[in-house]
C-alpha positions in Angstrom: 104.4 174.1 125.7 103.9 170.4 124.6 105.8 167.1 125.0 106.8 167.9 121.1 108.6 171.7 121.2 110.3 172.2 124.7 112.3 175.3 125.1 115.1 174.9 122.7 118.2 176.5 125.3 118.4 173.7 127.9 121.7 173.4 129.8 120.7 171.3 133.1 122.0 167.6 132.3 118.9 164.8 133.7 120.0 161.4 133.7 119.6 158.2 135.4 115.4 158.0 135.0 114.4 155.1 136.8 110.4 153.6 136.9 110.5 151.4 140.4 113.9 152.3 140.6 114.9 150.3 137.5 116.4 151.7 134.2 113.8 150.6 131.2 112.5 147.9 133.2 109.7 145.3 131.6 107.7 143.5 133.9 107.1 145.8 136.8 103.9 146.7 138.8 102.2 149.5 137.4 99.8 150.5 140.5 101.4 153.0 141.5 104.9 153.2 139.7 107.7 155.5 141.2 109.7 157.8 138.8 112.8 159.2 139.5 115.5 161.3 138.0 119.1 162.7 138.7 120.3 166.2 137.5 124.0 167.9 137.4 125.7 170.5 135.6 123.2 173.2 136.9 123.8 176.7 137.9 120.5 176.9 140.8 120.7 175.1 144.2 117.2 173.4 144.1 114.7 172.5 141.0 112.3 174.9 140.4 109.8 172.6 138.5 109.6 170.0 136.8 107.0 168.3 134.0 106.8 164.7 133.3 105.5 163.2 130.4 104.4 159.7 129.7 103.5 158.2 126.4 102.0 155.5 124.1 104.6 156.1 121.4 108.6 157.7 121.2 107.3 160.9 118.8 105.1 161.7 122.3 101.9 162.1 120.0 99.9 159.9 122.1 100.3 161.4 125.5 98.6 159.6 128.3 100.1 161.8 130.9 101.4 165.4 131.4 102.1 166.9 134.8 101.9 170.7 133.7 104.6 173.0 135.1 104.8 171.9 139.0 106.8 170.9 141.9 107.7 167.3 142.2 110.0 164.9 143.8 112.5 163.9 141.5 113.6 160.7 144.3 110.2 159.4 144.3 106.9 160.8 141.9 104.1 158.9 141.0 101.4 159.9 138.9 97.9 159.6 138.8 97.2 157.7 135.6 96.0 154.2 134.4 98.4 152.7 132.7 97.9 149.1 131.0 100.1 146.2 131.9 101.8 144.2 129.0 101.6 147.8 126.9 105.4 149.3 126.9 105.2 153.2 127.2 108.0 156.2 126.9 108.5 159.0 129.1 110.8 162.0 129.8 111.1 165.1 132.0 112.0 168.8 131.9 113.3 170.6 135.0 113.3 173.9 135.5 116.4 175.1 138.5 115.6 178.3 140.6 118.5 180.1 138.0 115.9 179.4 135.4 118.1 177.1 133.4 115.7 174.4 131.8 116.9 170.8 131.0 115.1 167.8 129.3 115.9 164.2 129.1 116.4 161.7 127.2 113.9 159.6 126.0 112.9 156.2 128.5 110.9 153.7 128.9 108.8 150.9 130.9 106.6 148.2 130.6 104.4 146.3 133.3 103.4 142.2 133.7 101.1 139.9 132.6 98.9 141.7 130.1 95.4 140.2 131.6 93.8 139.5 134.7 93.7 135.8 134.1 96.5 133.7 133.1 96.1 131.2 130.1 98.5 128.8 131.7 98.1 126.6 134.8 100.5 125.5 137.6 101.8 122.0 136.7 103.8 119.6 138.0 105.7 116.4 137.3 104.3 112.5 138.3 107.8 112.3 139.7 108.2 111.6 143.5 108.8 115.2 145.2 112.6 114.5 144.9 113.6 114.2 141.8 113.8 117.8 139.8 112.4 118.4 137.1 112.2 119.7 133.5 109.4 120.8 131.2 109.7 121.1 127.8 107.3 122.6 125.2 107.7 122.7 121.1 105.7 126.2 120.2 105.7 126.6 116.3 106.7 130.2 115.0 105.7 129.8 111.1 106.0 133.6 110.2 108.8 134.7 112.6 109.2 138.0 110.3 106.0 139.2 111.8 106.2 138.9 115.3 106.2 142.3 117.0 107.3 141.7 120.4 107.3 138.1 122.3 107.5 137.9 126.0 107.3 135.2 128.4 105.6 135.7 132.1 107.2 132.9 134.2 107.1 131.9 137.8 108.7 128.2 139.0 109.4 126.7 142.6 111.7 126.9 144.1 114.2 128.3 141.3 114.3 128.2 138.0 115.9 128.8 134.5 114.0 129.4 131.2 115.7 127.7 128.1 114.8 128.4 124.4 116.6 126.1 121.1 119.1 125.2 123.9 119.7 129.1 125.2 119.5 130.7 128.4 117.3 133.2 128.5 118.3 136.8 130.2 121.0 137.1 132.1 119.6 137.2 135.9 120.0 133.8 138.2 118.2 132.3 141.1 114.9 133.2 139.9 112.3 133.6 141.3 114.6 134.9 144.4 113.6 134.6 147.9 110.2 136.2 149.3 107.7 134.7 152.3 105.9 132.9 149.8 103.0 131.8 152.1 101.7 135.6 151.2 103.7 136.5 147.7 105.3 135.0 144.6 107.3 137.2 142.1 106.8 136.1 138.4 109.3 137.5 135.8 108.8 139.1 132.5 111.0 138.1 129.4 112.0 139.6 126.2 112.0 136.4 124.6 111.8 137.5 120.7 115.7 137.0 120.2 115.5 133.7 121.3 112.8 132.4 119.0 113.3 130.7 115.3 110.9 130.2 111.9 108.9 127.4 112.6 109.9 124.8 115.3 111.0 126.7 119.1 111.6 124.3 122.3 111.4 126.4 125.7 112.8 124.0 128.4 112.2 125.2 131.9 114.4 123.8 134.8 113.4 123.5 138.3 115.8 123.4 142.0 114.7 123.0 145.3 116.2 126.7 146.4 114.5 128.1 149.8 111.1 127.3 148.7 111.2 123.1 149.1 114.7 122.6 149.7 116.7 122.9 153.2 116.3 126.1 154.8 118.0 127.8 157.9 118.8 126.4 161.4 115.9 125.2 162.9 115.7 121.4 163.8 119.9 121.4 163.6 119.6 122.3 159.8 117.6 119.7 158.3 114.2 121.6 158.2 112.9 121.1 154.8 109.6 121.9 152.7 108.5 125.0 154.6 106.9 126.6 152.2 106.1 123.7 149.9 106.9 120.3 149.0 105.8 120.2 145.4 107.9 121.3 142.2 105.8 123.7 139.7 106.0 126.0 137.2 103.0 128.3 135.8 104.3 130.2 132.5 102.4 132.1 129.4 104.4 133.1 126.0 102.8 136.2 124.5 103.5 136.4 120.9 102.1 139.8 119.3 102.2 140.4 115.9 102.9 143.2 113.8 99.2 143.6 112.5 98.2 143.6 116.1 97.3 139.9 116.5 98.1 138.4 119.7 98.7 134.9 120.8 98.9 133.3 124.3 100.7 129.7 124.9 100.5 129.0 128.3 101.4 125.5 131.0 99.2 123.0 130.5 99.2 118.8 130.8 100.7 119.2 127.2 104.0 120.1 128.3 106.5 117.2 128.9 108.2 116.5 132.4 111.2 115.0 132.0 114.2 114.2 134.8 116.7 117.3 135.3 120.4 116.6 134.7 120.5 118.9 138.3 120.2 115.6 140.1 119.9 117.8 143.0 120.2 121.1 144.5 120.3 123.0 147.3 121.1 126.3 149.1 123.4 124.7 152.0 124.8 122.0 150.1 125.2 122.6 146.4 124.4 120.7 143.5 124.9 117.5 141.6 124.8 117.8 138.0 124.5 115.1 135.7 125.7 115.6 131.5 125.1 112.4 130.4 121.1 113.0 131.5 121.0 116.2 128.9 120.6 113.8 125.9 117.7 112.7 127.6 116.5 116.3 127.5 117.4 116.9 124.1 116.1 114.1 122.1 113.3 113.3 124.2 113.2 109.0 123.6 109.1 107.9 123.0 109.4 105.7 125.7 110.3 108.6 128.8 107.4 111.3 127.5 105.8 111.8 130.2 103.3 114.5 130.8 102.6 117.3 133.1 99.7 117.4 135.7 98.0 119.9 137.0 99.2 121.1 140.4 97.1 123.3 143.5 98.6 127.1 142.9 100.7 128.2 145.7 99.0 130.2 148.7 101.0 133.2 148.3 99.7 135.8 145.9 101.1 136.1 142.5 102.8 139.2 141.5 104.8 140.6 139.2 108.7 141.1 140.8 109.6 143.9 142.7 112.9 143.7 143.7 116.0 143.8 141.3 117.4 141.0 139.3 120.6 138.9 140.2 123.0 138.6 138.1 127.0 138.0 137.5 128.8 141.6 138.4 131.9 140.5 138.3 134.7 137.5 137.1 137.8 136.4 139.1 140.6 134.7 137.6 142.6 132.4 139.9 145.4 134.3 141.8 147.0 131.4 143.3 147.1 127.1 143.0 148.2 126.2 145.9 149.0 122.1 146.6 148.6 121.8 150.2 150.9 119.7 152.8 148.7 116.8 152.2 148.3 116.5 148.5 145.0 118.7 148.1 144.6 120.9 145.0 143.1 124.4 145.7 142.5 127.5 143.7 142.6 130.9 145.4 140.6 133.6 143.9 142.3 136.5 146.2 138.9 137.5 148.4 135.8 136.0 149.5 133.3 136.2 147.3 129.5 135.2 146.7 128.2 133.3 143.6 130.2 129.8 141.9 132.9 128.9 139.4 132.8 128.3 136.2 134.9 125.7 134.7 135.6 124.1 131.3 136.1 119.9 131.8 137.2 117.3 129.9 137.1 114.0 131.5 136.2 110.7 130.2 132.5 109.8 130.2 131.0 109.0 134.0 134.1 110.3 135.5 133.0 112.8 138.5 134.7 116.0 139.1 134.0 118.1 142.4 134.4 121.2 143.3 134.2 122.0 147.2 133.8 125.8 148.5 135.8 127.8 151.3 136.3 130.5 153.2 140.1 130.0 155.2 142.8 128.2 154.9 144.2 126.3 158.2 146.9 125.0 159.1 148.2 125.5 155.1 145.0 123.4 154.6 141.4 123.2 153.2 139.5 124.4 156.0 135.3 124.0 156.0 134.5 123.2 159.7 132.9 126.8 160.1 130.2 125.8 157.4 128.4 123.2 159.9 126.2 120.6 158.0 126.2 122.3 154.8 127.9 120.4 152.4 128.8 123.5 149.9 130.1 121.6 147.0 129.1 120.9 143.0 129.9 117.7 141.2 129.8 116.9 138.0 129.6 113.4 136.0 130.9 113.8 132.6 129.4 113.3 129.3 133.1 112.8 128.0 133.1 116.0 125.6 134.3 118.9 126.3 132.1 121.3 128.2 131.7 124.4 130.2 130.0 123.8 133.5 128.3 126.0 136.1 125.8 125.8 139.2 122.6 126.7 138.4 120.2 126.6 141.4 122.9 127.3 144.7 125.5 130.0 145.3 128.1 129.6 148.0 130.2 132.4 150.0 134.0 131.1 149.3 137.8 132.3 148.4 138.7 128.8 148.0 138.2 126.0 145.8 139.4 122.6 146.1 139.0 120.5 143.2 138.9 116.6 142.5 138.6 114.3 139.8 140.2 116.5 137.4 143.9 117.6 137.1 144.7 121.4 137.4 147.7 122.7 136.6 149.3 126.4 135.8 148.4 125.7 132.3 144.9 124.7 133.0 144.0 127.2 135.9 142.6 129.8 133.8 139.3 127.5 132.6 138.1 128.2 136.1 137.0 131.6 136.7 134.7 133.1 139.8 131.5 134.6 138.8 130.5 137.2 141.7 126.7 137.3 142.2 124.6 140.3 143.5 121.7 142.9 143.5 121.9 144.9 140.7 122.7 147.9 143.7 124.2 151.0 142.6 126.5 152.0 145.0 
Protein backbone atom coordinates (compact mmCIF):
# COMPACT_ATOMS: atom_id res chain seq x y z
CA UNK A 1 0.00 0.00 0.00
CA UNK A 2 1.66 3.40 -0.77
CA UNK A 3 1.21 7.01 0.55
CA UNK A 4 -0.68 7.39 -3.05
CA UNK A 5 -3.72 4.53 -3.11
CA UNK A 6 -4.87 3.93 0.64
CA UNK A 7 -7.80 1.63 1.02
CA UNK A 8 -10.61 3.53 -0.58
CA UNK A 9 -13.55 2.55 2.48
CA UNK A 10 -12.25 4.58 5.38
CA UNK A 11 -14.89 5.62 8.02
CA UNK A 12 -12.62 6.55 11.21
CA UNK A 13 -12.53 10.53 11.24
CA UNK A 14 -8.42 11.71 12.24
CA UNK A 15 -8.18 15.20 12.97
CA UNK A 16 -6.27 17.65 14.96
CA UNK A 17 -2.46 16.51 13.63
CA UNK A 18 -0.14 18.41 15.52
CA UNK A 19 4.09 18.46 14.88
CA UNK A 20 5.35 19.81 18.54
CA UNK A 21 1.95 20.06 19.39
CA UNK A 22 1.33 22.83 16.95
CA UNK A 23 -1.17 22.80 13.95
CA UNK A 24 1.11 23.54 10.59
CA UNK A 25 3.64 25.14 12.55
CA UNK A 26 6.95 26.94 10.73
CA UNK A 27 9.77 27.41 12.74
CA UNK A 28 9.98 24.55 15.08
CA UNK A 29 12.89 22.17 16.15
CA UNK A 30 13.17 19.37 14.01
CA UNK A 31 15.52 16.97 16.26
CA UNK A 32 13.25 15.02 17.35
CA UNK A 33 9.73 16.36 16.34
CA UNK A 34 6.53 14.93 18.18
CA UNK A 35 3.46 13.97 15.93
CA UNK A 36 0.19 13.57 17.21
CA UNK A 37 -3.30 12.95 16.15
CA UNK A 38 -6.97 12.73 17.44
CA UNK A 39 -9.59 10.12 16.06
CA UNK A 40 -13.64 9.88 16.65
CA UNK A 41 -16.48 8.40 14.88
CA UNK A 42 -14.90 4.81 15.24
CA UNK A 43 -16.61 1.53 15.89
CA UNK A 44 -13.23 -0.33 17.91
CA UNK A 45 -12.15 0.68 21.45
CA UNK A 46 -8.36 1.12 20.76
CA UNK A 47 -6.21 1.75 17.29
CA UNK A 48 -5.00 -1.14 15.86
CA UNK A 49 -2.27 0.55 13.73
CA UNK A 50 -1.39 3.16 12.41
CA UNK A 51 1.21 4.43 9.33
CA UNK A 52 2.55 7.80 9.05
CA UNK A 53 3.83 9.35 6.18
CA UNK A 54 6.06 12.37 5.69
CA UNK A 55 6.87 14.09 2.51
CA UNK A 56 8.90 16.56 0.37
CA UNK A 57 5.81 17.45 -1.69
CA UNK A 58 1.48 17.39 -1.23
CA UNK A 59 1.12 14.51 -4.28
CA UNK A 60 3.39 12.32 -1.46
CA UNK A 61 5.82 11.31 -4.57
CA UNK A 62 8.79 12.24 -2.61
CA UNK A 63 8.44 10.27 0.49
CA UNK A 64 11.09 10.78 3.02
CA UNK A 65 9.38 8.67 5.60
CA UNK A 66 6.89 5.78 5.89
CA UNK A 67 6.28 3.93 9.15
CA UNK A 68 4.89 0.61 7.57
CA UNK A 69 1.83 -0.89 9.23
CA UNK A 70 2.63 -0.68 13.13
CA UNK A 71 1.66 0.33 16.51
CA UNK A 72 2.34 3.91 17.52
CA UNK A 73 1.40 6.52 19.96
CA UNK A 74 -0.92 8.76 18.46
CA UNK A 75 -0.28 11.54 21.82
CA UNK A 76 3.37 11.55 21.18
CA UNK A 77 5.37 9.63 17.97
CA UNK A 78 8.48 10.66 16.67
CA UNK A 79 10.27 9.23 13.83
CA UNK A 80 13.53 8.30 12.98
CA UNK A 81 14.31 10.50 10.05
CA UNK A 82 16.54 13.54 9.03
CA UNK A 83 14.65 16.11 8.17
CA UNK A 84 16.14 19.60 6.89
CA UNK A 85 15.38 22.81 8.61
CA UNK A 86 14.09 25.87 6.49
CA UNK A 87 12.52 22.91 3.94
CA UNK A 88 8.56 22.78 4.65
CA UNK A 89 7.35 19.09 4.35
CA UNK A 90 3.59 17.33 4.29
CA UNK A 91 2.47 14.53 6.25
CA UNK A 92 -0.65 12.35 6.97
CA UNK A 93 -1.68 9.21 8.82
CA UNK A 94 -3.95 6.08 8.38
CA UNK A 95 -5.25 4.25 11.49
CA UNK A 96 -6.40 1.15 11.49
CA UNK A 97 -9.16 0.43 14.97
CA UNK A 98 -9.32 -3.20 16.36
CA UNK A 99 -13.09 -3.32 14.33
CA UNK A 100 -10.84 -3.02 11.29
CA UNK A 101 -12.36 0.23 10.18
CA UNK A 102 -9.41 2.20 8.43
CA UNK A 103 -9.28 6.14 8.40
CA UNK A 104 -6.84 8.58 6.78
CA UNK A 105 -6.22 12.21 7.26
CA UNK A 106 -6.10 15.09 5.81
CA UNK A 107 -3.21 16.41 4.41
CA UNK A 108 -0.62 18.70 7.06
CA UNK A 109 2.26 20.24 7.31
CA UNK A 110 5.50 21.66 9.05
CA UNK A 111 8.54 23.46 8.67
CA UNK A 112 11.67 23.87 11.02
CA UNK A 113 14.18 27.23 11.73
CA UNK A 114 16.95 28.78 10.40
CA UNK A 115 17.90 26.95 7.28
CA UNK A 116 21.88 26.78 8.09
CA UNK A 117 24.05 26.23 10.77
CA UNK A 118 25.46 29.78 10.69
CA UNK A 119 23.61 32.83 10.64
CA UNK A 120 24.37 35.57 7.95
CA UNK A 121 23.33 38.28 10.39
CA UNK A 122 25.07 39.55 13.59
CA UNK A 123 23.76 40.78 17.01
CA UNK A 124 23.73 44.58 16.85
CA UNK A 125 23.02 47.17 18.97
CA UNK A 126 22.41 50.94 19.15
CA UNK A 127 25.30 53.83 20.31
CA UNK A 128 22.38 54.86 22.45
CA UNK A 129 22.89 54.90 26.37
CA UNK A 130 21.28 51.44 27.68
CA UNK A 131 18.11 53.42 28.34
CA UNK A 132 16.71 54.69 25.59
CA UNK A 133 14.85 51.88 23.26
CA UNK A 134 15.51 51.42 20.27
CA UNK A 135 14.53 50.89 16.57
CA UNK A 136 16.33 49.38 13.49
CA UNK A 137 15.36 49.95 10.28
CA UNK A 138 16.52 48.26 7.04
CA UNK A 139 15.43 49.17 3.12
CA UNK A 140 15.84 45.49 1.36
CA UNK A 141 14.97 45.94 -2.45
CA UNK A 142 12.51 43.31 -3.93
CA UNK A 143 12.96 44.11 -7.92
CA UNK A 144 11.01 40.87 -9.18
CA UNK A 145 8.52 40.34 -6.35
CA UNK A 146 6.55 37.88 -8.95
CA UNK A 147 9.29 35.44 -8.40
CA UNK A 148 9.76 35.06 -4.98
CA UNK A 149 8.80 31.57 -3.80
CA UNK A 150 8.57 31.80 -0.18
CA UNK A 151 10.19 34.69 2.13
CA UNK A 152 10.80 34.13 5.80
CA UNK A 153 12.36 36.07 8.39
CA UNK A 154 14.35 34.25 11.55
CA UNK A 155 14.27 36.95 14.30
CA UNK A 156 15.34 37.04 17.83
CA UNK A 157 15.53 40.78 19.92
CA UNK A 158 15.97 41.63 23.75
CA UNK A 159 14.12 41.90 25.70
CA UNK A 160 10.87 42.06 23.40
CA UNK A 161 10.19 42.91 20.27
CA UNK A 162 7.96 43.63 17.12
CA UNK A 163 8.88 43.13 13.49
CA UNK A 164 7.45 45.85 11.13
CA UNK A 165 7.43 45.67 7.25
CA UNK A 166 6.08 49.07 4.75
CA UNK A 167 4.57 50.23 8.22
CA UNK A 168 2.76 46.58 9.02
CA UNK A 169 2.98 44.35 11.90
CA UNK A 170 4.04 41.28 11.07
CA UNK A 171 2.05 37.95 12.54
CA UNK A 172 -0.25 38.19 14.89
CA UNK A 173 1.64 36.79 18.28
CA UNK A 174 2.95 39.65 20.96
CA UNK A 175 5.60 39.82 23.55
CA UNK A 176 8.14 38.06 21.53
CA UNK A 177 10.56 36.52 22.26
CA UNK A 178 8.48 35.47 25.59
CA UNK A 179 10.17 34.69 28.78
CA UNK A 180 12.89 31.73 29.11
CA UNK A 181 16.22 31.70 31.63
CA UNK A 182 18.10 33.20 29.03
CA UNK A 183 21.53 32.81 30.76
CA UNK A 184 21.11 29.07 29.04
CA UNK A 185 18.37 29.64 25.97
CA UNK A 186 16.93 32.19 23.59
CA UNK A 187 13.93 31.40 21.39
CA UNK A 188 14.15 33.01 17.79
CA UNK A 189 10.88 33.07 15.67
CA UNK A 190 10.19 32.11 12.20
CA UNK A 191 8.06 34.47 9.82
CA UNK A 192 6.03 34.14 6.83
CA UNK A 193 6.97 37.37 5.71
CA UNK A 194 6.09 37.12 1.73
CA UNK A 195 2.65 39.01 2.26
CA UNK A 196 4.28 41.74 3.66
CA UNK A 197 6.84 42.49 0.98
CA UNK A 198 6.32 44.99 -2.24
CA UNK A 199 8.16 45.35 -5.91
CA UNK A 200 11.12 47.04 -5.34
CA UNK A 201 11.69 49.22 -2.25
CA UNK A 202 10.62 47.04 1.42
CA UNK A 203 11.47 48.78 4.96
CA UNK A 204 11.45 46.08 7.91
CA UNK A 205 11.52 48.22 11.24
CA UNK A 206 12.22 46.17 14.31
CA UNK A 207 11.21 47.65 17.75
CA UNK A 208 12.83 46.79 20.89
CA UNK A 209 11.35 46.98 25.03
CA UNK A 210 12.99 46.29 28.05
CA UNK A 211 10.43 43.18 29.01
CA UNK A 212 12.06 40.51 31.70
CA UNK A 213 15.28 40.38 29.89
CA UNK A 214 16.85 44.18 30.84
CA UNK A 215 13.93 45.63 32.35
CA UNK A 216 12.57 45.38 36.16
CA UNK A 217 12.02 41.95 37.12
CA UNK A 218 10.35 40.30 40.33
CA UNK A 219 10.71 41.16 44.01
CA UNK A 220 14.05 40.99 45.05
CA UNK A 221 15.83 44.22 46.31
CA UNK A 222 12.02 45.67 47.14
CA UNK A 223 11.31 45.53 43.29
CA UNK A 224 13.78 47.58 41.70
CA UNK A 225 16.13 44.66 40.57
CA UNK A 226 16.95 45.40 37.04
CA UNK A 227 19.29 44.01 34.12
CA UNK A 228 19.49 40.34 35.28
CA UNK A 229 19.96 38.88 32.41
CA UNK A 230 21.37 41.76 30.39
CA UNK A 231 21.75 45.35 30.18
CA UNK A 232 22.18 45.84 26.49
CA UNK A 233 19.29 46.16 23.73
CA UNK A 234 19.95 43.73 20.46
CA UNK A 235 18.50 42.21 17.83
CA UNK A 236 20.08 39.37 15.52
CA UNK A 237 17.66 38.78 12.31
CA UNK A 238 18.14 37.09 8.70
CA UNK A 239 15.37 37.50 5.70
CA UNK A 240 15.38 34.44 3.46
CA UNK A 241 14.13 35.22 0.17
CA UNK A 242 13.87 31.98 -2.15
CA UNK A 243 12.92 32.20 -5.50
CA UNK A 244 10.93 30.27 -7.74
CA UNK A 245 13.96 28.92 -9.88
CA UNK A 246 15.40 27.85 -6.66
CA UNK A 247 17.74 30.89 -6.04
CA UNK A 248 18.13 31.87 -2.49
CA UNK A 249 19.01 35.07 -0.89
CA UNK A 250 20.06 35.80 2.72
CA UNK A 251 19.84 39.63 4.26
CA UNK A 252 20.83 39.53 7.60
CA UNK A 253 21.81 42.47 10.88
CA UNK A 254 24.65 44.06 10.21
CA UNK A 255 26.27 47.86 11.05
CA UNK A 256 24.15 48.76 7.91
CA UNK A 257 20.99 48.79 9.60
CA UNK A 258 19.88 52.23 11.08
CA UNK A 259 19.22 52.66 14.98
CA UNK A 260 16.95 55.15 15.49
CA UNK A 261 15.00 56.39 18.98
CA UNK A 262 11.66 54.29 19.64
CA UNK A 263 8.40 56.24 19.99
CA UNK A 264 8.13 53.42 23.22
CA UNK A 265 9.92 55.93 25.27
CA UNK A 266 9.88 53.25 27.74
CA UNK A 267 8.57 50.02 28.80
CA UNK A 268 8.24 47.73 31.28
CA UNK A 269 6.55 44.56 32.77
CA UNK A 270 5.53 46.21 36.29
CA UNK A 271 5.03 49.60 35.20
CA UNK A 272 3.83 49.95 31.59
CA UNK A 273 4.71 51.98 28.90
CA UNK A 274 5.14 55.57 27.56
CA UNK A 275 4.51 55.97 24.08
CA UNK A 276 5.44 58.81 22.11
CA UNK A 277 3.45 59.67 18.30
CA UNK A 278 4.99 62.56 17.53
CA UNK A 279 8.62 60.49 17.59
CA UNK A 280 7.08 58.03 14.64
CA UNK A 281 7.85 60.76 11.92
CA UNK A 282 11.13 60.44 13.05
CA UNK A 283 10.91 56.73 12.17
CA UNK A 284 9.28 57.14 9.03
CA UNK A 285 11.20 59.75 7.19
CA UNK A 286 14.39 59.08 8.70
CA UNK A 287 15.99 63.11 8.66
CA UNK A 288 20.05 62.87 7.23
CA UNK A 289 21.04 64.43 10.20
CA UNK A 290 19.69 61.43 13.00
CA UNK A 291 21.05 58.22 10.81
CA UNK A 292 22.72 56.65 12.92
CA UNK A 293 24.12 53.22 12.57
CA UNK A 294 24.14 49.92 14.23
CA UNK A 295 27.20 48.35 16.03
CA UNK A 296 28.04 45.13 16.60
CA UNK A 297 27.06 43.74 19.96
CA UNK A 298 28.65 40.38 22.19
CA UNK A 299 25.71 37.53 21.48
CA UNK A 300 23.92 36.60 24.50
CA UNK A 301 25.17 33.57 26.76
CA UNK A 302 22.16 31.64 26.37
CA UNK A 303 22.03 29.28 23.42
CA UNK A 304 20.04 30.25 20.48
CA UNK A 305 17.20 28.16 19.48
CA UNK A 306 14.39 28.06 17.54
CA UNK A 307 10.98 28.57 19.92
CA UNK A 308 9.38 25.88 21.57
CA UNK A 309 6.66 26.99 23.29
CA UNK A 310 3.41 28.42 21.73
CA UNK A 311 2.82 31.85 20.52
CA UNK A 312 0.79 34.78 22.36
CA UNK A 313 -1.60 36.26 20.98
CA UNK A 314 -5.17 38.29 21.43
CA UNK A 315 -7.98 35.36 22.21
CA UNK A 316 -10.40 37.45 22.93
CA UNK A 317 -11.98 41.41 22.88
CA UNK A 318 -14.10 43.03 25.67
CA UNK A 319 -16.25 45.82 25.11
CA UNK A 320 -16.83 48.20 28.11
CA UNK A 321 -19.82 47.05 30.32
CA UNK A 322 -19.96 49.87 32.50
CA UNK A 323 -18.48 53.98 32.81
CA UNK A 324 -18.60 54.57 35.96
CA UNK A 325 -17.71 58.38 37.42
CA UNK A 326 -16.59 57.74 40.82
CA UNK A 327 -17.50 59.97 44.12
CA UNK A 328 -14.50 61.97 43.42
CA UNK A 329 -14.71 62.90 39.80
CA UNK A 330 -12.53 59.82 38.33
CA UNK A 331 -13.52 58.30 35.04
CA UNK A 332 -13.30 54.48 34.89
CA UNK A 333 -14.24 51.84 32.41
CA UNK A 334 -15.35 48.41 33.62
CA UNK A 335 -14.80 45.53 31.32
CA UNK A 336 -17.07 43.02 33.53
CA UNK A 337 -14.00 40.48 34.77
CA UNK A 338 -10.40 40.62 35.26
CA UNK A 339 -8.58 39.98 32.50
CA UNK A 340 -4.86 39.77 31.17
CA UNK A 341 -3.49 41.70 28.14
CA UNK A 342 -4.26 46.01 27.46
CA UNK A 343 -6.79 48.26 25.80
CA UNK A 344 -6.99 49.39 22.76
CA UNK A 345 -8.19 52.85 22.21
CA UNK A 346 -8.75 55.22 19.31
CA UNK A 347 -7.57 59.11 20.46
CA UNK A 348 -8.00 62.32 19.21
CA UNK A 349 -6.39 64.93 21.14
CA UNK A 350 -4.52 67.99 20.17
CA UNK A 351 -0.76 67.54 19.45
CA UNK A 352 1.52 66.96 22.81
CA UNK A 353 -1.62 66.48 24.84
CA UNK A 354 -1.04 63.19 27.13
CA UNK A 355 -3.64 60.77 27.70
CA UNK A 356 -3.24 57.84 30.36
CA UNK A 357 -4.61 54.94 30.93
CA UNK A 358 -4.12 53.35 34.53
CA UNK A 359 -4.86 49.50 35.23
CA UNK A 360 -7.02 47.74 38.08
CA UNK A 361 -8.16 44.98 39.63
CA UNK A 362 -11.12 46.34 42.54
CA UNK A 363 -12.93 49.01 43.18
CA UNK A 364 -12.93 50.54 46.92
CA UNK A 365 -14.75 52.37 48.55
CA UNK A 366 -16.76 53.25 44.97
CA UNK A 367 -13.19 54.19 43.99
CA UNK A 368 -10.06 53.39 41.88
CA UNK A 369 -8.33 51.07 43.95
CA UNK A 370 -4.33 50.01 43.02
CA UNK A 371 -2.68 49.77 46.55
CA UNK A 372 -2.56 45.84 46.02
CA UNK A 373 -0.17 46.40 42.97
CA UNK A 374 2.89 47.64 45.24
CA UNK A 375 5.55 49.73 43.34
CA UNK A 376 4.40 48.79 39.98
CA UNK A 377 3.10 51.63 38.29
CA UNK A 378 0.77 49.55 35.72
CA UNK A 379 -0.19 52.41 33.42
CA UNK A 380 0.28 53.54 29.51
CA UNK A 381 0.48 57.09 28.29
CA UNK A 382 0.33 58.45 25.32
CA UNK A 383 1.51 62.02 23.83
CA UNK A 384 -0.47 62.78 20.81
CA UNK A 385 0.56 63.48 17.40
CA UNK A 386 -2.87 65.46 17.00
CA UNK A 387 -4.42 62.97 14.29
CA UNK A 388 -6.51 60.58 14.87
CA UNK A 389 -5.03 57.29 15.87
CA UNK A 390 -5.52 53.83 17.24
CA UNK A 391 -3.26 53.12 20.18
CA UNK A 392 -2.07 50.04 22.00
CA UNK A 393 0.79 48.73 24.37
CA UNK A 394 3.25 46.97 22.72
CA UNK A 395 6.04 45.63 25.10
CA UNK A 396 3.83 45.17 28.80
CA UNK A 397 0.57 43.51 29.62
CA UNK A 398 -1.23 44.17 32.90
CA UNK A 399 -3.86 41.89 34.90
CA UNK A 400 -6.94 44.51 35.27
CA UNK A 401 -11.05 44.86 35.19
CA UNK A 402 -10.62 48.48 35.47
CA UNK A 403 -9.42 51.39 33.58
CA UNK A 404 -9.24 54.80 34.60
CA UNK A 405 -8.58 57.17 32.03
CA UNK A 406 -7.15 60.87 31.83
CA UNK A 407 -6.46 63.43 29.45
CA UNK A 408 -9.15 62.45 27.23
CA UNK A 409 -12.98 62.84 27.63
CA UNK A 410 -15.09 59.55 27.66
CA UNK A 411 -18.45 59.53 27.42
CA UNK A 412 -21.40 56.82 26.53
CA UNK A 413 -20.92 57.93 23.05
CA UNK A 414 -17.29 57.47 22.98
CA UNK A 415 -16.81 54.29 25.20
CA UNK A 416 -16.90 51.90 22.53
CA UNK A 417 -13.25 53.14 20.99
CA UNK A 418 -11.85 51.35 23.95
CA UNK A 419 -12.02 47.72 23.83
CA UNK A 420 -9.94 44.91 26.06
CA UNK A 421 -7.74 42.65 24.10
CA UNK A 422 -7.31 39.31 26.36
CA UNK A 423 -3.77 37.86 25.96
CA UNK A 424 -2.80 34.12 26.35
CA UNK A 425 -1.11 30.75 25.33
CA UNK A 426 -2.56 29.56 22.40
CA UNK A 427 -3.87 26.40 25.05
CA UNK A 428 -6.61 24.40 23.89
CA UNK A 429 -8.68 23.66 26.67
Amino acid sequence: MSAKNTREETKVKLYDLKVNYQKNPIGIDLHAPVFSWKIKEFKGTCQDYSRVWISENEVFTKLVFDSGEKKVNSCGFTPDVFLEPGKPYYWKVLVCDDSGELGESEIAQFEGGHPEENWHGKWITAPFSKEIQPVFSKWVDVPEIEKIEKARLYVCGLGLYEVYINGKKVGDQFLTPYFTDYRYWIQYQTMDVKEYLEKGKNRIDIYLGNGWYKGKFGYTNKGLLREYYGDQFQVLADLYLWKKDGACQAIGTDKSWLALKSPSVFSGIYDGELYDARMERVVEKVPERQRINAVFAEPPRGTLMPMVGLSVRKKEILKVKKLIRSAIGETILDFGQEITGWVRFRCHVPEGQKVTLQYSEIMQDGKFYRENLRTAAAEFSFISAGVDQVIRPHFTFYGFRYVKVTGMEVTEENQGDFEAWCLYSELEE
